[in-house]
N, C-alpha and C positions, 0 to 999 in steps of 0.2 A: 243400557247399551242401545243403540241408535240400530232401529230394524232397517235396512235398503229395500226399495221396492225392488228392484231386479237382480238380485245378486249373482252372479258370476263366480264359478271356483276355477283360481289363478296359480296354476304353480304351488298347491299346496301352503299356499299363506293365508288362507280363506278366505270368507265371500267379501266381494269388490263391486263394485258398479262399475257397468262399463265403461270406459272413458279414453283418453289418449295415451297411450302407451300401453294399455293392458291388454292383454295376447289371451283370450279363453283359454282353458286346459280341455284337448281335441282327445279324446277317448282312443284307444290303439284300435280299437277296429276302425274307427273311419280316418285313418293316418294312411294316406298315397305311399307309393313306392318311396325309397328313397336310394340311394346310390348302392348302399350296402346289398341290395335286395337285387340291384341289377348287375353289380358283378357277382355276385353269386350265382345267379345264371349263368352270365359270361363262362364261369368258371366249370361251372357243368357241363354246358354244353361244350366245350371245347376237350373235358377229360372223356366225356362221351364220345365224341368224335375220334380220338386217340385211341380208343377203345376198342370202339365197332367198327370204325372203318376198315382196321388190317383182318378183321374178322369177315366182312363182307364181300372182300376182296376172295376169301379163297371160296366162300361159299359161292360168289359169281361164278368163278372159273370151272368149280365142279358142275354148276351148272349149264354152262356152256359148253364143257365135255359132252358131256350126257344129254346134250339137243343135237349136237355134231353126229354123235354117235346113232340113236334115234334117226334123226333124217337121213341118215346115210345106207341106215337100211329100209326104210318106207321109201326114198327115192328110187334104190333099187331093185326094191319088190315092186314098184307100180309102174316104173320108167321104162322098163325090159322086154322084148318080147317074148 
């Protein structure tokens, strides 16, 4: 059997030289994003959003109570004579 100086593993057909046509096999850790990965975010972040935002809404509003309320009586304990 004929050794290759350089061999390359291709798709699981075994070692190849590199040449025209032949695509290395890229290991999954150093494989980029690819579409599936970016809408799956999409998708996250958008059931997130559906989520917390009607949540945030009311915790604003309590909030906003409760500073109204607060200044209302610091204004008129310091405002008065």
């Amino acid at each position: 059997m004929k050794q290759h100086r350089n061999p390359v593993q291709t798709c699981g057909k075994g070692p190849r030289t590199r040449g025209a046509g032949v695509r290395p096999r890229v290991p999954d850790a150093l494989r980029g994003f690819g579409m599936n990965e970016i809408l799956g975010i999409a998708a996250g972040l958008i059931i997130a959003g559906i989520v917390v935002i009607p949540g945030l809404r009311g915790v604003a509003g309590t909030m906003l109570t409760q500073l109204e309320t607060w200044w209302s009586s610091l204004a008129s304990g310091l405002f008065t004579p």
